[in-house]
C-alpha positions in Angstrom: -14.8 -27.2 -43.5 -12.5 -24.2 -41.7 -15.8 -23.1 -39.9 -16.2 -26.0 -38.5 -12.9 -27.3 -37.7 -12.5 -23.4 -35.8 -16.2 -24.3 -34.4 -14.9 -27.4 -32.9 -11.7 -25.5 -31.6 -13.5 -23.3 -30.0 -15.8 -25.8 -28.4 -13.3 -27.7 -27.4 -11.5 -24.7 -26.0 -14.8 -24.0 -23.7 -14.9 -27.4 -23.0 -11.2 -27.1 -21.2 -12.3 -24.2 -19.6 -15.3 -25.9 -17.9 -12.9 -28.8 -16.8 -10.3 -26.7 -15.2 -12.9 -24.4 -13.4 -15.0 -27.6 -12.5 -11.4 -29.1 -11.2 -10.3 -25.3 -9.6 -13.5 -25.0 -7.5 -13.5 -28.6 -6.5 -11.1 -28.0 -3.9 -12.8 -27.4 -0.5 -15.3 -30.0 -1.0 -12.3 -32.7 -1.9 -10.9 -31.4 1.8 -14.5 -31.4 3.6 -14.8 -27.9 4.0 -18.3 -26.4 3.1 -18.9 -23.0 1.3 -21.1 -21.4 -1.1 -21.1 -22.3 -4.8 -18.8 -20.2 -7.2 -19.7 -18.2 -10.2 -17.2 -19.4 -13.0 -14.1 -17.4 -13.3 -15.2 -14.9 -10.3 -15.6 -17.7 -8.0 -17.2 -15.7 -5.0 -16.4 -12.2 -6.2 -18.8 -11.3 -8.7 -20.7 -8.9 -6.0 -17.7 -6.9 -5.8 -16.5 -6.7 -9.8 -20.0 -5.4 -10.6 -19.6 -2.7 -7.8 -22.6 -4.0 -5.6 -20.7 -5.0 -2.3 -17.4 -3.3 -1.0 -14.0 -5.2 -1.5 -13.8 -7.4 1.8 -17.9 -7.5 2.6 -18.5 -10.8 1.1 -16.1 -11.9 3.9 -18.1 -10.5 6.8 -21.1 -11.5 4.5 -20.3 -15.2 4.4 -19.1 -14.8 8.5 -22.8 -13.9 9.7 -24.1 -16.3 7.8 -22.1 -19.3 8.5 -21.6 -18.3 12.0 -22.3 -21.8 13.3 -19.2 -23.4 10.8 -15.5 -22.4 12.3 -14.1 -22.0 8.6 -16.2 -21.4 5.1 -14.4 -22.2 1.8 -14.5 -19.7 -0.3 -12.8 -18.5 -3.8 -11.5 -15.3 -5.1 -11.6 -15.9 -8.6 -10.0 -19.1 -9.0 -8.0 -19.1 -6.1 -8.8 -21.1 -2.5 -9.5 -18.4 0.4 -10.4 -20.4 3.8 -12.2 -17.4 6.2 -11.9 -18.1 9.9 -14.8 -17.7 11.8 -13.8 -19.2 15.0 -12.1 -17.2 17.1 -9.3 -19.4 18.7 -8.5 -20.8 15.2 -8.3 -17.1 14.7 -5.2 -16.8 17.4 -3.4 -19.4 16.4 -2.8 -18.2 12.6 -2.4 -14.8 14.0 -0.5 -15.7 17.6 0.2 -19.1 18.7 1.1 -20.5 15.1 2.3 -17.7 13.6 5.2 -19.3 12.1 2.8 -21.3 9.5 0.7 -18.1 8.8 3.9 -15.5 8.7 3.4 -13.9 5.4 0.5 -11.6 4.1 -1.3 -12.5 1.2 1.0 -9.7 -1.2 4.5 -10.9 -2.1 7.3 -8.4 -2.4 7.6 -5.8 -5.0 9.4 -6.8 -8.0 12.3 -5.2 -9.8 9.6 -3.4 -12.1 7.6 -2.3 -8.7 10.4 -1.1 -6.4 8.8 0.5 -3.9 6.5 -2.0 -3.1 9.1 -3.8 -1.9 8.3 -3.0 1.7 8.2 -4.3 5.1 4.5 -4.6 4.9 4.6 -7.1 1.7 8.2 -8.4 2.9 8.3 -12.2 4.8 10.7 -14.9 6.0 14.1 -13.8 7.3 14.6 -10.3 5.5 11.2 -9.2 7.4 12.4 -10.3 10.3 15.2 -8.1 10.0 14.2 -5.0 9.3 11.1 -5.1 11.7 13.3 -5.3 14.7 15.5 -2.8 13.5 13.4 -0.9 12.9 11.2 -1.3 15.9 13.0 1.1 17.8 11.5 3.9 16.3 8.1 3.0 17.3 9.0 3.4 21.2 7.4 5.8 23.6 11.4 7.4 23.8 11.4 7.8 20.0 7.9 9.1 19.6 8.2 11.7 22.3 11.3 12.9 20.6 9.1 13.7 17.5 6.3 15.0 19.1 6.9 18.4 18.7 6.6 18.1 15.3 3.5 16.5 15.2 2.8 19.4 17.6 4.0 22.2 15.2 1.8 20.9 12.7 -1.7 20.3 14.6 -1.2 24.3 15.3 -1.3 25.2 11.5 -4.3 22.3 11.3 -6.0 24.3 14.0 -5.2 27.6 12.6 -6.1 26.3 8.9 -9.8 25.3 10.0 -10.2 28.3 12.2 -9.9 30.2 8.5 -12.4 28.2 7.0 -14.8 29.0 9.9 -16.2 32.1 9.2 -19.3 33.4 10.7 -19.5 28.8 11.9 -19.5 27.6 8.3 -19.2 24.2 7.6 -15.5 22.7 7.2 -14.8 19.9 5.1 -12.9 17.9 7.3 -12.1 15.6 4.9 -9.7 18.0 3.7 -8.7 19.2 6.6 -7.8 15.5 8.0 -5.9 14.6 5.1 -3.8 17.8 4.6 -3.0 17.0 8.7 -2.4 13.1 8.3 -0.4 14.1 5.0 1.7 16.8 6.5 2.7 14.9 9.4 4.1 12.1 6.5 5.8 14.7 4.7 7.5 16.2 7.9 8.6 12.6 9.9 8.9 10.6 6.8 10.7 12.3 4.2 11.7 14.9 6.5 10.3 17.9 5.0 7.8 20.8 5.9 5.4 20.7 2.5 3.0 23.9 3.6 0.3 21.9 2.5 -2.2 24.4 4.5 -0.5 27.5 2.5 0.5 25.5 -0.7 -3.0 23.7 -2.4 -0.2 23.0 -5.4 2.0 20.8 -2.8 3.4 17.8 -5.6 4.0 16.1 -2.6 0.1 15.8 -1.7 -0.6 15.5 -5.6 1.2 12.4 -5.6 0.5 11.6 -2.4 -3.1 11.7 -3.3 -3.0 9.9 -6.6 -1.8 7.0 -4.7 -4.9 6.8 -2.4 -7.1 7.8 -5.9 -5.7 5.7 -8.5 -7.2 7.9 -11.6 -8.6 5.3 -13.6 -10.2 2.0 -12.6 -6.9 -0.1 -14.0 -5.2 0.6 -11.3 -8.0 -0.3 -8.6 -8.5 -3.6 -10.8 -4.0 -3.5 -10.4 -4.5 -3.5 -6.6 -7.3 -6.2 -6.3 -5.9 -8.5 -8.6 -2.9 -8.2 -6.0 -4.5 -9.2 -3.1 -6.9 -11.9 -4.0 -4.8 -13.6 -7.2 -1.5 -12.9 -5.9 0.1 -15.9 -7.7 -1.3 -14.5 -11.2 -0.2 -11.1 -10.3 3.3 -12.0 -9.8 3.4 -14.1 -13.1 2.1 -11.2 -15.7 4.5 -8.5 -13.4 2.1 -6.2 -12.6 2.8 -2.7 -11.0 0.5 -1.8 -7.7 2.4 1.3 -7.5 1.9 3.9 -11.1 5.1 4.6 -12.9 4.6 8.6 -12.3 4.3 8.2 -8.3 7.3 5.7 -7.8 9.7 8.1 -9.6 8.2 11.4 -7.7 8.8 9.4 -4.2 12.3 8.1 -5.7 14.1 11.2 -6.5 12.2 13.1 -3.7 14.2 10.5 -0.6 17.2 10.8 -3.1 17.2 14.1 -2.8 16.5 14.2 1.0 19.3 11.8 1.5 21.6 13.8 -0.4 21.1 16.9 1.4 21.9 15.4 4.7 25.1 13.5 3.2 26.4 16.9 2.4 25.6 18.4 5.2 26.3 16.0 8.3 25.7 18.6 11.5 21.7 18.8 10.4 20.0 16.4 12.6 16.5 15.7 13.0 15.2 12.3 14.9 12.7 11.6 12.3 11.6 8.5 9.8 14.0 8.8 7.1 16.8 9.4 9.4 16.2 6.1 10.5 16.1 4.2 7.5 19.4 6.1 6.3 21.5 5.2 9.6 20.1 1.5 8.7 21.7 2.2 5.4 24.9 3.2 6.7 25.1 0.4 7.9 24.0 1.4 11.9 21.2 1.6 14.0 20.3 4.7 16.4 19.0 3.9 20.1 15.9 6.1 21.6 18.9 7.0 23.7 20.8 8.6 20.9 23.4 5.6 20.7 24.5 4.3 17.6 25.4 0.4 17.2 26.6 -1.1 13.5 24.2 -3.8 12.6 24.9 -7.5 10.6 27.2 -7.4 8.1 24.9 -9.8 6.1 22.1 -7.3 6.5 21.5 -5.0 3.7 19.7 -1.2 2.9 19.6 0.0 -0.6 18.6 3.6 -1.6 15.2 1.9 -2.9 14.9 0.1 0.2 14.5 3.8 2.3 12.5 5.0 -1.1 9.8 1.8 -0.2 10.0 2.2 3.2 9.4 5.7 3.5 6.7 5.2 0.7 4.7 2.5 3.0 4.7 5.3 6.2 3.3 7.7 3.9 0.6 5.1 3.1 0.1 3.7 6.5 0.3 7.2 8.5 -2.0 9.3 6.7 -4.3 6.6 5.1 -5.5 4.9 8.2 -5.0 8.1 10.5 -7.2 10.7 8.3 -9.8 7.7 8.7 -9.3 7.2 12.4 -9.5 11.0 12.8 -12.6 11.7 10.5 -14.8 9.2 11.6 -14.4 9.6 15.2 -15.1 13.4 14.6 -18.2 12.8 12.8 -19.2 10.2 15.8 -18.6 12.5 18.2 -21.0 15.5 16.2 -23.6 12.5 16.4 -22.9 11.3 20.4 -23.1 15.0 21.7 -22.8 13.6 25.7 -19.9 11.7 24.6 -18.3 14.6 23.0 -18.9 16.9 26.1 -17.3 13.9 28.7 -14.2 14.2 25.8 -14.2 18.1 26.5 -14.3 17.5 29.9 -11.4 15.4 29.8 -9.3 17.5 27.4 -9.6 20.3 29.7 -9.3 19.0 32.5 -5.7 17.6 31.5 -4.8 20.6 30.1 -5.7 22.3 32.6 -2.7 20.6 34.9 -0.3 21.0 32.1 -0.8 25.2 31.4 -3.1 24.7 28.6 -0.7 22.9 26.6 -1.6 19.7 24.7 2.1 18.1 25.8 2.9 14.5 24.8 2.1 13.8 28.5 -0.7 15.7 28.7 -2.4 13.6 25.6 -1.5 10.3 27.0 -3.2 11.3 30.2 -6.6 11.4 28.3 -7.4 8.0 28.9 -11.6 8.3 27.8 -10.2 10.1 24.3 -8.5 6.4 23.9 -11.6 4.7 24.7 -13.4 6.6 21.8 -10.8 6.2 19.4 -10.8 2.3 20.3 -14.5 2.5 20.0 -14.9 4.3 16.6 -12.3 1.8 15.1 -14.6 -1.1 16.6 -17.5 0.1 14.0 -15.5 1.9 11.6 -12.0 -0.6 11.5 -10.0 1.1 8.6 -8.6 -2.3 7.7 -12.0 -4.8 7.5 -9.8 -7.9 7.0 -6.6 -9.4 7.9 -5.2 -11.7 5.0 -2.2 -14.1 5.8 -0.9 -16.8 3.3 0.1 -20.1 4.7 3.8 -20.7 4.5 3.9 -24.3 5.4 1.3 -27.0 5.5 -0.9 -26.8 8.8 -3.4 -29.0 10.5 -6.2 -26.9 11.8 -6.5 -28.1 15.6 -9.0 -30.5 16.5 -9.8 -31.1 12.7 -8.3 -33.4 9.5 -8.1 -30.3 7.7 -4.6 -29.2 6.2 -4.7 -25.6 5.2 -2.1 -26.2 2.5 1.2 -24.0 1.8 0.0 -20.8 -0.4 -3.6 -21.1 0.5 -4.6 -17.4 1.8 -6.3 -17.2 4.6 -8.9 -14.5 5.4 -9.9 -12.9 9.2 -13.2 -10.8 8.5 -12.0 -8.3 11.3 -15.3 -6.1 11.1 -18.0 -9.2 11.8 -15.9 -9.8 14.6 -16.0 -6.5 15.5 -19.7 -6.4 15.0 -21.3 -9.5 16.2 -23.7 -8.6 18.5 -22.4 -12.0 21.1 -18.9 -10.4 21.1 -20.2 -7.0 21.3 -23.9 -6.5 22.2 -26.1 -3.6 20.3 -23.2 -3.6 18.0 -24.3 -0.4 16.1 -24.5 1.6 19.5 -21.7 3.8 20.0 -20.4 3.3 23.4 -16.9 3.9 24.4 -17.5 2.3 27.6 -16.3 -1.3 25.6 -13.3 -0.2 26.1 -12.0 0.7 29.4 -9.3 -1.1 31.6 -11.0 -4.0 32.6 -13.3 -4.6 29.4 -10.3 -4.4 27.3 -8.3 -6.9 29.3 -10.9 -9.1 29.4 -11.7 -9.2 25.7 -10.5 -12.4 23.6 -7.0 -10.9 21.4 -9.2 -11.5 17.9 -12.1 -9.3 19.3 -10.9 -6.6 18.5 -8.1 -6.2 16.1 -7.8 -2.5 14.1 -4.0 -2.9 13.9 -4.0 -6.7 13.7 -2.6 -9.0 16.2 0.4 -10.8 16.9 3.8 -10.4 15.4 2.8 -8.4 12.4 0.5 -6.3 14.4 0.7 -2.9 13.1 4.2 -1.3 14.2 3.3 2.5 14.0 0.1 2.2 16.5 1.0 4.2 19.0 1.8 7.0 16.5 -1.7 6.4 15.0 -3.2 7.0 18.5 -0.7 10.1 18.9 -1.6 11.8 15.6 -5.2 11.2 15.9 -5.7 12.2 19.6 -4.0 16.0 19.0 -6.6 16.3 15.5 -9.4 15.8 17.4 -7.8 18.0 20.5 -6.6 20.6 18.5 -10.6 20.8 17.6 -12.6 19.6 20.9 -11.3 22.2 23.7 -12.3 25.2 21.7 -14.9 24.3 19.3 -18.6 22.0 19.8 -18.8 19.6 16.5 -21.9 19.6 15.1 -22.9 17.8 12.0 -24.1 19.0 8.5 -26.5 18.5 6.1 -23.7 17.4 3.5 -22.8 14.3 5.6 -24.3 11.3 4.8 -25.8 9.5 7.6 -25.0 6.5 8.2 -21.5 6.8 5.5 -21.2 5.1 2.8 -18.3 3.6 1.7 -16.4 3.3 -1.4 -17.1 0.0 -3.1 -13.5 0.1 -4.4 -11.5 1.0 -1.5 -9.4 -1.2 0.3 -9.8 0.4 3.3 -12.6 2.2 5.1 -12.9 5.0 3.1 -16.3 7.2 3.0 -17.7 7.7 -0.3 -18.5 11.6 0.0 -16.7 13.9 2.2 -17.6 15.0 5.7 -18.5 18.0 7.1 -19.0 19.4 10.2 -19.6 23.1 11.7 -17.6 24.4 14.5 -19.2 26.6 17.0 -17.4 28.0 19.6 -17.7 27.3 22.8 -17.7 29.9 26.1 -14.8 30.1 28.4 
């Protein structure tokens, strides 16, 4: 009699089950929307849980192949995803209707994940706030007053790789990107010189590192779970960040902030001096001036911590990308590399051999292969907002309810052969003056679009014109037989990341 009564329980338990799945993937066909049927429980994600596609492919996936449809229905597990295929339904969530579409799909950190409370997962009023104030250290003033330290650092890169290339060995410039990108965090960020190219015990790379290679798969599961069941994640309290790294990146600002408390005539124009005048209560000009901000505004210690935290992310992640990929096109486009030589030399050349912060912004075909690297290669292959109030698609019934996340497959747009013909050609000419100001704003979109475009991008081009500099007007790039061609990339990474390092030889090349 108990087996069959806990028979029947458990019957009726699947039966539930079935009925709320049957009800949960019922919505886009309730609204009219078309999309592909669901797998129970995974919805359309079961590719990526058993490791066959990368996180965001589906997205492009489903984009190719329901070109002719301006929006496909889709589900992350349980949860409604709409991805945009059109492209002006695309600017208005990102441009023209930005008010609806204003958050990301992550919430704010909690009290148990401090420092992802961050401007990147932050919305409404409070983001608002601390991206204009802290816009101004984003401007051409602000960047040129930190240049020399990105500078400084590019030297010991160049010296660094020059050690490794003995008798035109191969240099994994993997490493050699990342210890940059990382650096360069360390130095503008926290404010501190880590010798990562002397020091291969750095804590600050360590950590820095374990973020970007979580060392077991709960935390990769941690970090998915955030961005496609955001709701659930919230509920249970889930950590994106790991217990160890938040309180290394704590006590390491604390101590940083400290220092310059005690001793108030050491100035530096970095990161983290920003964030602690916004603390105090004031914010520094380009010009050096200081105003007191709204007394209704507020800047906790773990607010700089998170801050500084989410530069250390964004600047080295996406930059050691940026600069590693376009490296290892240029050792496969050899005419394109030599028209980049050209360049570099030629500007350097009026500026006594000195890559200045002029100088680099004079190299106006460098920016062209950048743009075009981050076409094929976009670190970021997918914008996600989450709709903060109900919106009617235009031209359409549809409402894309409040909550419902919303997904831009930014690589298919970046790879459709109409936008972009021969779309696996790699030709920088895409992107000069009058192709770029031509293109539709959701063409091309590496740093989003908008009002929560990307606000470090012209650092991004900054640091990774001088890595690729600091190489190209003394060495030829030439590929290796470790690199994978065409790279692979990691099923689990959020971003573009390859799946085996890259080398490349440096030879050198005659005066």
């Amino acid at each position: 009699m108990t087996v069959l009564i806990l028979l029947c329980l458990f019957m009726l338990m699947i039966l539930s089950l079935y009925l709320w799945f049957r009800h949960k993937y019922s919505y886009w066909s309730k609204r009219g929307v078309f999309g592909p049927r669901p797998v129970v429980l995974f919805g359309n994600m079961l590719d990526v849980l058993m490791s066959r596609k990368q996180i965001f492919q589906p997205y492009c996936d489903y984009y190719f192949k329901y070109k002719h449809l301006p929006y496909v229905g889709l589900y992350s597990f349980s949860q409604p995803v709409l991805t945009i295929n059109d492209l002006e339904l695309a600017r208005h969530i990102l441009i023209k209707d930005f008010n609806y579409f204003e958050a990301r799909g992550t919430f704010p950190g909690s009290a148990g994940d401090p420092l992802s409370d961050n401007l990147f997962n932050m919305q409404g009023n409070r983001w608002k706030g601390l991206r204009s104030k802290m816009s101004p250290t984003f401007t051409m003033g602000k960047l040129k007053s930190i240049y020399p330290l990105v500078e400084k650092i590019a030297d010991e890169a160049m010296h660094y790789a020059e050690s490794k290339n003995i008798d035109e060995e191969a240099i994994n410039f993997t490493e050699l990107y990342s210890k940059f990108s990382m650096e360069v965090t360390g130095s503008i960020g926290f404010g501190v010189e880590f010798k990562g190219f002397k020091n291969s015990n750095s804590k600050f790379f360590e950590y820095g590192r374990g973020y970007f290679k979580p060392e077991n798969m709960y935390w990769n599961f941690v970090r998915v779970l955030a961005l496609f069941e955001p709701h659930l994640f919230m509920k249970i309290g889930f950590q994106r960040i790991q217990p160890k790294i938040t309180t290394f990146f704590s006590n390491l600002v604390e101590t940083v902030v400290k220092y310059r408390e005690e001793n108030v005539f050491y100035k530096r124009n970095d990161y983290i001096q920003t964030l602690i005048d916004l603390m105090k209560g004031r914010v520094v000009d380009e010009n050096g001036k200081s105003n007191k901000i709204d007394t209704d505004f507020s800047f906790s210690m773990t607010d700089v911590a998170a801050n500084t935290m989410l530069y250390m992310i964004a600047g080295s992640d996406t930059s050691t990308i940026t600069s590693l990929i376009t490296a290892y096109e240029l050792a496969r486009n050899p005419d394109v590399q030599n028209r980049v030589r050209e360049e570099i030399l030629s500007v350097l050349a009026r500026h006594d051999g000195r890559y200045t912060f002029e100088a680099q912004n004079e190299m106006k075909y460098l920016n062209m292969v950048i743009d075009e690297t981050m076409r094929i290669h976009p670190p970021m292959r997918a914008l996600i907002r989450r709709c903060t109030n109900d919106y009617k698609v235009p031209n359409s019934d549809l409402i894309i309810e409040e909550g419902t996340l919303v997904f831009l497959p930014v690589q298919a747009y970046q790879m459709d052969p109409d936008i972009f013909p021969d779309p696996e050609n790699f030709d920088p000419e895409r992107f000069t003056a009058i192709n770029k100001a031509n293109m539709h704003p959701c063409h091309w979109m590496p740093f989003g679009a908008g009002p929560r475009k990307c606000l470090g991008l012209r650092q991004g081009y900054i640091q990774t014109k001088l890595a690729l500099i600091m190489i190209l007007q003394r060495y030829e790039l030439l590929l290796d037989e470790r690199t994978e061609i065409p790279i692979k990339v990691k099923k689990s990474s959020l971003t573009y990341a390859p799946e085996t390092d890259i080398w490349l030889k440096l030879r050198k090349i005659s005066n």
